[in-house]
C-alpha positions in Angstrom: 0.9 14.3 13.1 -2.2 16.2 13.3 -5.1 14.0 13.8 -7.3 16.1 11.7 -8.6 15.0 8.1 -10.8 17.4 6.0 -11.4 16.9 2.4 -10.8 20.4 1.0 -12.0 21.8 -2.8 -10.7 25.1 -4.0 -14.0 26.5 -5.0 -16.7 28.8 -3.5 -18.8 28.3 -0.6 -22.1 29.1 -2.9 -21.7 25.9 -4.4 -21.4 23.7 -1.3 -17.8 22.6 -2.0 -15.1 23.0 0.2 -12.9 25.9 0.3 -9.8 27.0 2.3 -8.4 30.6 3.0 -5.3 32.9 3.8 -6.6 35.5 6.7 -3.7 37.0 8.4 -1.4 33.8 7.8 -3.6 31.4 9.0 -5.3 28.8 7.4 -8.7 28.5 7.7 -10.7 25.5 5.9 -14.3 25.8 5.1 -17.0 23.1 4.5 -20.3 24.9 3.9 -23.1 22.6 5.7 -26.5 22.5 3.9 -28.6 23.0 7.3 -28.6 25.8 9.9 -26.1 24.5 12.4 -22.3 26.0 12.4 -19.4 24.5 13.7 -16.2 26.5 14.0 -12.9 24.9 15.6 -10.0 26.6 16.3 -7.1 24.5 16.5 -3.5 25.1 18.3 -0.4 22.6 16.7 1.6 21.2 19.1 0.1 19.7 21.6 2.8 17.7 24.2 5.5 19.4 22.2 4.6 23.0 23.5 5.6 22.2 27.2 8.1 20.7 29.1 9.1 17.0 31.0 6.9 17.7 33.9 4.1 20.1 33.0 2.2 17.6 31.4 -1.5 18.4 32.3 -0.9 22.2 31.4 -2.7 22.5 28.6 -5.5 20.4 28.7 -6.4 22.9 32.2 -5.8 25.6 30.1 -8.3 24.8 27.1 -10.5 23.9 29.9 -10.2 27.2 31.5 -11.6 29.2 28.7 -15.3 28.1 29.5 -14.6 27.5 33.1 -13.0 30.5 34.4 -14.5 33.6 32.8 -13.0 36.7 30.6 -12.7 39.6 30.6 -15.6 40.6 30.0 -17.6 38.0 32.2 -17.4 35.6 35.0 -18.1 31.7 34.7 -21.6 32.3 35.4 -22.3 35.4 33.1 -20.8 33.8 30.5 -22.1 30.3 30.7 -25.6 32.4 31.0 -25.2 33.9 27.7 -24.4 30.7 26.1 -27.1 28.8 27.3 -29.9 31.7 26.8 -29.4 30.7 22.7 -28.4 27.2 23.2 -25.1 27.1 21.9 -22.3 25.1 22.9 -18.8 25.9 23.6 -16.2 23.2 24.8 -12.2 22.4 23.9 -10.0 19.0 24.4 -6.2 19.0 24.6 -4.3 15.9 22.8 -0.9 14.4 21.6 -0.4 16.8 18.6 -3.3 19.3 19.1 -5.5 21.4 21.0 -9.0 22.3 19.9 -11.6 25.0 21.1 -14.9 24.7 19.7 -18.2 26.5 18.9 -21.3 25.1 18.1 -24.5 27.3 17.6 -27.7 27.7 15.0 -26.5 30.3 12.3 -29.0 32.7 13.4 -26.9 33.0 16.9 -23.8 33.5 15.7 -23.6 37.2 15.6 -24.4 36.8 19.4 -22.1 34.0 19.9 -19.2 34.8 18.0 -18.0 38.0 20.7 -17.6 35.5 23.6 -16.3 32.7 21.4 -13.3 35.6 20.4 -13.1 36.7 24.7 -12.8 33.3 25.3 -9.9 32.4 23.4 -8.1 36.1 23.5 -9.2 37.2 27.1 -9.7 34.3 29.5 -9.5 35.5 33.1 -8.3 32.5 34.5 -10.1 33.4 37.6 -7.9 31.7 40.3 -10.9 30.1 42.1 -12.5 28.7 39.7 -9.0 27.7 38.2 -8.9 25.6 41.5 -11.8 24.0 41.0 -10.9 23.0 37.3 -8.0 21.5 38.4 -9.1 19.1 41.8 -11.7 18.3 39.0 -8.8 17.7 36.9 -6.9 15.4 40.0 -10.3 13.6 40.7 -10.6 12.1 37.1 -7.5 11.0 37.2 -7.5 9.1 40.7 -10.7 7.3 38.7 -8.6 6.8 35.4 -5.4 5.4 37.6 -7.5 2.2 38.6 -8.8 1.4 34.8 -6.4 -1.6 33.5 -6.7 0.0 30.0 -5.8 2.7 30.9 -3.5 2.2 32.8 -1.8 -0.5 30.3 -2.0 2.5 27.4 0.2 5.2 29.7 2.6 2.5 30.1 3.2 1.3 26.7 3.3 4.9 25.7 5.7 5.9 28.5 7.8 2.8 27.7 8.1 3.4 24.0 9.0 6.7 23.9 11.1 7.3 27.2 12.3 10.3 27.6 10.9 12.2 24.5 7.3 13.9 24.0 4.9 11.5 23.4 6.4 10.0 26.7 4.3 12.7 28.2 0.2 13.0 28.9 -1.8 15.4 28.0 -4.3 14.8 30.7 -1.4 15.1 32.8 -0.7 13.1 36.5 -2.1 13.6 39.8 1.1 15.2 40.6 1.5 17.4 37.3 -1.6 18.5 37.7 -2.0 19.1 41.4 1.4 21.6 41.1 0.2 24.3 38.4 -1.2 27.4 39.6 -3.9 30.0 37.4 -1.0 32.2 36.8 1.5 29.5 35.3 -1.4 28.3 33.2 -2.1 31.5 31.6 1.4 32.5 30.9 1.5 29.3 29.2 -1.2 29.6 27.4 -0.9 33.4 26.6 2.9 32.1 25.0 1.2 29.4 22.3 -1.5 31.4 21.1 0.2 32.4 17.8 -1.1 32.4 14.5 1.5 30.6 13.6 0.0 27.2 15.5 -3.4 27.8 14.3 -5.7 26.4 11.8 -9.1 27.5 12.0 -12.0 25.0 10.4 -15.8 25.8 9.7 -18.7 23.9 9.0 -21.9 25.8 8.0 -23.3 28.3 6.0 -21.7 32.1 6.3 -21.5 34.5 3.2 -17.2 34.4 2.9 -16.8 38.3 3.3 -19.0 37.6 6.7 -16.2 35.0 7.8 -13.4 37.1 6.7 -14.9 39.6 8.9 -15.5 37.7 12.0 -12.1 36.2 11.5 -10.0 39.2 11.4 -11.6 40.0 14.6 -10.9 37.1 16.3 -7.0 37.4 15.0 -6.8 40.7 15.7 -5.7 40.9 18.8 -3.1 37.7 18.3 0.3 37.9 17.8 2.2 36.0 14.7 4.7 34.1 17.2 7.9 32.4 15.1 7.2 29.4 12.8 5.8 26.2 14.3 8.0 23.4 13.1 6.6 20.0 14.1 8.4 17.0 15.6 8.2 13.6 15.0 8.8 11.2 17.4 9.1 7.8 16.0 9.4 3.9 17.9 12.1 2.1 17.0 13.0 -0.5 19.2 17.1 -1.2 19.7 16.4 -4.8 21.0 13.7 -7.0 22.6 12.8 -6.0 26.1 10.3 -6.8 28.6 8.9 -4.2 31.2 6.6 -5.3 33.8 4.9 -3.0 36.3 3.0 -4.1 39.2 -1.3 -2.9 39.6 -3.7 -4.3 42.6 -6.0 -4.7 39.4 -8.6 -7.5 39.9 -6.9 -9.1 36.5 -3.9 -9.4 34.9 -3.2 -7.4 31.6 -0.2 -8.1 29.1 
């Protein structure tokens, strides 16, 4: 289930209704914004169906590595120089059914933003050093996270519920998910999911539609069609009351 709603109007971005697109088989959805500010996400279906019992963590590290890690055209810091010398903002989040990778700038920018918004997503380095760093960041938040009740009570449930099938799995991973993947596992994985065929690409602002068209082809260029993404569902159904407990050295008790 993608956790993504967007009211969407066949009609022309001129008149400030929503519009959606065909470019190179992917769908891209387009809310024109009435001020100067664009948003453009690029989103990747799947989410904890894309990787194996075990991997869990492997693509929220990846999504992270676009910013963190360079491309091939820059390193962290030339690249996170660029952005900041016009302001704009580029960050992604990976969750149960979805990845996103977003770009926020004023219009006026984009044509300066736009080339290392298409590196990042088609050519990130992941520079193994700084892919070390991303990932004991990655193990630190979770030693933090592991000693929050909710938290904690939420993985539970979840792993409980659905034993043994996706949603079983995290998509901030485990300290000891996390702590195993190496830069060069990470970007095989990531280089195998970036299809068109799991994207959907939504914008929010005000670009002339042959402009978009333009800027999107680029961005697709480069990316292969991959085989159809077919989503599965996972769904709870309980066979028969049961009780689980699990033992914390929380300072109270959660049920």
């Amino acid at each position: 289930m993608m956790l993504l709603t967007v009211v969407v109007t066949s009609s022309r971005a001129q008149t400030g209704q929503a519009y959606d697109m065909m470019i190179d088989g992917v769908k891209v959805i387009v809310q024109p914004s009435g001020n100067e500010i664009v948003e453009i996400q690029t989103i990747l279906k799947g989410g904890v169906q894309n990787y194996p019992a075990g991997k869990d963590g492997i693509e929220s590290l990846a999504i992270t590595a676009l910013t963190e890690c360079g491309t091939g055209h820059d390193d962290k810091n030339s690249f996170k120089n660029k952005l900041d010398k016009v302001s704009a903002r580029m960050n992604g989040y990976s969750a149960m059914d979805y990845a996103s990778f977003s770009l926020n700038c004023i219009k006026d920018d984009l044509d300066a933003v736009w080339p290392l918004y298409v590196d990042a997503l088609t050519i990130p380095a992941f520079n193994a050093k700084e892919f070390d760093r991303i990932k004991q960041d990655a193990v630190n938040s979770l030693r933090m996270q592991a000693s929050d009740p909710d938290y904690a009570i939420s993985k539970f449930a979840r792993q409980t519920a659905f034993a043994g099938k996706n949603y079983s799995k995290l998509p901030e991973g485990t300290e000891a998910t996390v702590s195993k993947l190496t830069a060069a596992e990470t970007k095989a994985y990531y280089k195998k999911i970036l299809t068109k065929s799991r994207l959907i690409i939504v914008v929010v602002g005000e670009i002339e539609r042959a402009e978009l068209e333009q800027k999107i082809k680029t961005l697709l260029s480069p990316i292969p069609k991959g085989t159809p993404f077919v989503s599965n569902k996972d769904v709870f159904m309980p066979a028969n009351n049961s009780f689980h407990a699990a033992k914390k050295d929380f300072a109270t008790n959660y049920i």
